[in-house]
N, C-alpha and C positions, 0 to 999 in steps of 0.2 A: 472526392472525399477531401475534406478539410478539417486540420486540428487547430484545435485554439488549446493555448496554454494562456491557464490563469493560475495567479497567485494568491493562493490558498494559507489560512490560518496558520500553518507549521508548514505546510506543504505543498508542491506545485498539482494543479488538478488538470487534467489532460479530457478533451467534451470532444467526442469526434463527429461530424455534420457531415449527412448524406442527403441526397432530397430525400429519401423514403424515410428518415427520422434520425437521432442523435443516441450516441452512446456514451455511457460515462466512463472512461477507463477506469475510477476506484469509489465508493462510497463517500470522499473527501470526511471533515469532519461535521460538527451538527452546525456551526457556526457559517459555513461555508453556503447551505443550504439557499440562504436568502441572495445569495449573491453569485450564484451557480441559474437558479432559479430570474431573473434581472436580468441575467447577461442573454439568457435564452430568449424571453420576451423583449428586452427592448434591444438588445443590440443585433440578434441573431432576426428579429421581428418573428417569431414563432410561437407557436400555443406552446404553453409548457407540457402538453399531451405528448407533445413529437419527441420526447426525452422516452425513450421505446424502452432501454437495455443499461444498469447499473451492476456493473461489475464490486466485488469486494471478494479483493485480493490476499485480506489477512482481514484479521478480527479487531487490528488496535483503531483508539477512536481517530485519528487523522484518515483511516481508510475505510470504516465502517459508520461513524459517527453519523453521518445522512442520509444513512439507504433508506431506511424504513420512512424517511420523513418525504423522503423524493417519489418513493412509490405512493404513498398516501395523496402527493399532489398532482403528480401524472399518468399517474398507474401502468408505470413501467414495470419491467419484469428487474428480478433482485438476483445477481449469477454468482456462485460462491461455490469452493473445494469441498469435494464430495466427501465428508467426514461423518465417521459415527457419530462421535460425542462435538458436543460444545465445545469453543477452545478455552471460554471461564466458565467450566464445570465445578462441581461441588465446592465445598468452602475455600478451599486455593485457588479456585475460580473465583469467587468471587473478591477475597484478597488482591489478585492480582486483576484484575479490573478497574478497582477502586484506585491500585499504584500508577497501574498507564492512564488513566484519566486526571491525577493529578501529576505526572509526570508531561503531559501534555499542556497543562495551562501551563505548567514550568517551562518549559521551551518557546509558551509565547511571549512570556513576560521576559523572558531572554533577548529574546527577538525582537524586541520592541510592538507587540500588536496584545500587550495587556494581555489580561486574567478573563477570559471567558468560559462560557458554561458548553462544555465540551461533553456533559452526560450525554450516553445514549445505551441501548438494551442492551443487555449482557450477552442475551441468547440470541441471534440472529435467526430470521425467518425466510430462508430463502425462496424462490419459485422454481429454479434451477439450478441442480449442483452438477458440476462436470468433473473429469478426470482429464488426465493429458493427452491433451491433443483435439480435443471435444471442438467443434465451433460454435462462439458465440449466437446463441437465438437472436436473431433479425438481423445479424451482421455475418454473415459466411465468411468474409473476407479476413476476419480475424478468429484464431484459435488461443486457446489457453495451455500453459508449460506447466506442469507442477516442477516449483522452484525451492523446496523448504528449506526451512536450515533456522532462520529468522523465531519460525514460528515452524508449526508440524502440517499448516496448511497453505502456503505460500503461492500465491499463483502468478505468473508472468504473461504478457500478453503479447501475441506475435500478431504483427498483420502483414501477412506471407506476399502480397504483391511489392512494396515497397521494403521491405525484410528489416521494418522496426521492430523492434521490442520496446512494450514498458514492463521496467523491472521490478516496480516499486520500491520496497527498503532491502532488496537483495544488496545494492550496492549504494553508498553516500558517498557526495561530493563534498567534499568541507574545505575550502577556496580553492585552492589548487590541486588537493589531495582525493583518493578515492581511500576510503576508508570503509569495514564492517558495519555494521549496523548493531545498534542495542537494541532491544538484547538477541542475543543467538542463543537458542536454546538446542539446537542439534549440529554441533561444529562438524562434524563427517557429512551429514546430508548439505550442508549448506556449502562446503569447499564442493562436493559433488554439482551444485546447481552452477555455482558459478563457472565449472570447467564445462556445464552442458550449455550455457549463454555463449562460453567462448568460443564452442564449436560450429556455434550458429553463424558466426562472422557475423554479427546484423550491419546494417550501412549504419541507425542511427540507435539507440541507448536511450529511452525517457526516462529517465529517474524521478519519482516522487520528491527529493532531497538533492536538488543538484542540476534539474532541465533537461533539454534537450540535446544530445551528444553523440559527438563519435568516439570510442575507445580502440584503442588498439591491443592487436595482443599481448603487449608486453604490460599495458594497464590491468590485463586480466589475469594474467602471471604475478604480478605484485601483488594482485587482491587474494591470488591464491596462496601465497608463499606467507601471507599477514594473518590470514584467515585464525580463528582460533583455535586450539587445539584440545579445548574443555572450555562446556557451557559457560557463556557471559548472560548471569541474570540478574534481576534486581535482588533476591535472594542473596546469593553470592554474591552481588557486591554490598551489599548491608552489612553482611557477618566479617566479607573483608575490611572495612570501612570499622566496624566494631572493633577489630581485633588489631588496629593501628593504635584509636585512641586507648584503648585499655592499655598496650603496648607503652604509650608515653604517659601512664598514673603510676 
């Protein structure tokens, strides 16, 4: 087994290569596609067919943004948290779709990698949805953790021989620091994910926002002690953000 980490749109993208074919640790974003897609043909020298299993970890477009576009050109399978509903369901769904799609070029044009078109479906169409602990179809060696807290369907991904995890936006690295993630919409389930990461001990940590890492306990103690104690969403921080400026008229 071999991972390549590549440097993705907003975010790090994690392509795991077996000889019997490649798995994508998250749906990257739509932008990513072409150069996810590249790496496997020319660098990897592989059909793009051999891209077997595309995980989507949560629904925002840095992690879902390519699925449908990668299955379309390899016709991989699409693996995703076994939910009833959509996570952008009815007109708040679709509200907030439209805010993480433009809060995502926002973070490119930050970043310096420019204003790109980041659209992709609202409603995902997966081939397989798991629960915790499920293994990955074509990959045994790896299982999925429900991690939520981020979102209400959050998945982490363990691969039990080497005892990595990728965390995706469960935890962010920002230079030095480990910091929460925006938004948090279930601060009790997500202080709950990350004490169940902690108790995994893993050897190595991939964060989607941050690389490839070791943490220690006491890193996972800080993130817990920081955590927040009522929802951080674009909602509530609007209305906070409104009620400063009205504040100084």
């Amino acid at each position: 087994m071999k991972l390549h980490q590549l440097t993705g749109y907003i975010q790090s993208i994690y392509l795991v290569e077996y000889d019997h074919g490649l798995l994508l640790l998250d749906g990257c974003c739509r932008t990513d596609v072409k150069k996810v897609s590249q790496f496997i043909t020319q660098e990897l020298k592989r059909p793009i067919s051999d891209l077997k299993t595309v995980v989507v970890t949560h629904m925002h477009p840095d992690h879902a943004g390519g699925a449908h576009q990668f299955r379309k050109i390899s016709g991989c399978l699409i693996v995703s948290a076994n939910k009833k509903q959509h996570w952008y369901h009815g007109l708040n769904g679709v509200l907030m779709h439209w805010i993480d799609v433009i809060l995502a070029m926002y973070v490119g044009k930050r970043v310096r990698k420019g204003i790109r078109n980041v659209f992709y479906a609202r409603k995902l169409k997966p081939d397989a949805v798991l629960d915790d602990g499920d293994l990955i179809p074509n990959f045994p060696e790896w299982s999925v953790l429900e991690t939520p807290g981020h979102t209400d369907r959050d998945l982490s991904l363990l691969h039990e021989p080497n005892h990595w995890v990728y965390v995706a936006d469960l935890i962010i690295k920002l230079r030095t620091k480990f910091i929460s993630p925006f938004p948090v919409f279930h601060p009790n389930k997500y202080r709950g994910s990350l004490q169940k990461i902690k108790a995994l001990a893993p050897s190595q940590v991939l964060l989607a926002h941050g690389g490839m890492l070791q943490m220690k306990k006491t890193d996972f103690d800080h993130m817990i002690k920081q955590a927040p104690e009522i929802p951080r969403t674009p909602l509530r921080a609007t209305i906070k953000k409104f009620k400063k400026i009205t504040r100084r008229h």
